[in-house]
C-alpha positions in Angstrom: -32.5 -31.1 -123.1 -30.3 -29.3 -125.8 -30.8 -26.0 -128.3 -28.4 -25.8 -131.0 -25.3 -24.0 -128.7 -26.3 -25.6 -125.4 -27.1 -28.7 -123.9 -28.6 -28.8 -120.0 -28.0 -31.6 -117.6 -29.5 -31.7 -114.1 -26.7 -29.9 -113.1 -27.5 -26.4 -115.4 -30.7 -25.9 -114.1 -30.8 -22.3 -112.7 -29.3 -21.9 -116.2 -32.4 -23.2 -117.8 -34.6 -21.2 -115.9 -32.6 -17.8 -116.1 -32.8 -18.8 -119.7 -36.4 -19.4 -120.1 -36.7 -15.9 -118.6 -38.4 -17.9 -115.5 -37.3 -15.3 -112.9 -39.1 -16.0 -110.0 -38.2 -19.3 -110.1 -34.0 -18.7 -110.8 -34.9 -16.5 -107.5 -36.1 -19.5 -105.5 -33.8 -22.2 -106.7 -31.2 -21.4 -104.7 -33.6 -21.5 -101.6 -35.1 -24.8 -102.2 -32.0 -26.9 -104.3 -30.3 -28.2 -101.2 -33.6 -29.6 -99.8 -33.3 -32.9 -102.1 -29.5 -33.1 -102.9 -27.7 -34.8 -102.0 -29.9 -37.6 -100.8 -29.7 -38.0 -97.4 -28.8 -41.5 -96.2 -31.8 -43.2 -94.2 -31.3 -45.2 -90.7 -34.5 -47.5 -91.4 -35.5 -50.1 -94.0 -37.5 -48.2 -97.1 -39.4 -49.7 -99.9 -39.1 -47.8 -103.3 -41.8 -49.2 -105.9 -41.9 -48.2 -109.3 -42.7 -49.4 -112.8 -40.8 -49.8 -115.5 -40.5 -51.6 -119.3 -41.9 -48.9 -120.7 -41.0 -46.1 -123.0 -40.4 -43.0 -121.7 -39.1 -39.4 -122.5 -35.5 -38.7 -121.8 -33.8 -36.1 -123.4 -35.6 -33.5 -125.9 -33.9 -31.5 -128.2 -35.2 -27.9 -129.6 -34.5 -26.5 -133.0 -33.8 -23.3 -131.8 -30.2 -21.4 -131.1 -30.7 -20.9 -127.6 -33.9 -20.3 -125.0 -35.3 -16.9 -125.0 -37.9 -15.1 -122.3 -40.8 -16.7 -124.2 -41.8 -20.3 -124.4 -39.8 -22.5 -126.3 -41.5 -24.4 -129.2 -42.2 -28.3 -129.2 -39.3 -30.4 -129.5 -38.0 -31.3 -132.4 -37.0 -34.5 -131.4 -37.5 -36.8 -128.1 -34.9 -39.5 -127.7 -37.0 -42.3 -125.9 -36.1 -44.3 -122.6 -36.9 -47.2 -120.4 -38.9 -46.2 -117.7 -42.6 -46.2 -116.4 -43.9 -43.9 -119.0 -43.6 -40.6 -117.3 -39.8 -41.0 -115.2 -37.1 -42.5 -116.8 -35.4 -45.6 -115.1 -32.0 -43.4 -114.2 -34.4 -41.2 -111.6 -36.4 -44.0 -110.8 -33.3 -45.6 -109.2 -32.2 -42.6 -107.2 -34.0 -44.4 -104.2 -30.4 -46.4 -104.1 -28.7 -43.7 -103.2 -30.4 -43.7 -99.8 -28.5 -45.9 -98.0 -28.2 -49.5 -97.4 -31.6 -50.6 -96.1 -33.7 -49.8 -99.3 -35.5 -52.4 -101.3 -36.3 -51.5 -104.8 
């Protein structure tokens, strides 16, 4: 997701909220960030299923300077991706990352 001076990756995202003006949820993220990352590595076989082939929303940009306290306007341009439609193939895959047993 980018404005014209900034561009978020999964990485800025208590940026994004502060930015949004989302403070409630900038006050929890700290709490609840470490709860899914890094993946923990899994002792027993697992099964990820998911679709894919299909064209999905991957990066949006907005034409405005930067996020204020109000919500942003529609994108002004989504850059399409493979996936199933609503995740993109990039998360889809994360299941990988959970050791050596998983089938995808």
């Amino acid at each position: 997701m980018s404005t014209g001076s900034r561009n978020y990756t999964g990485e800025d995202a208590l940026q994004l909220l502060q930015d949004l003006g989302l403070k409630q949820q900038a006050a929890m993220y700290p709490k609840v960030h470490d709860l899914t990352y890094p993946l923990p590595k899994l002792d027993m076989r697992v099964h990820c299923l998911h679709g894919s082939g299909v064209d999905t929303a991957e990066h949006f940009t907005y034409d405005v300077p930067r996020f204020s306290d109000s919500a942003p306007p529609a994108p002004s341009h989504v850059r399409q991706g493979p996936g199933d439609g609503t995740v993109n193939l990039r998360s889809l895959e994360a299941g990988r990352r959970l050791g050596s047993r998983v089938n995808m």
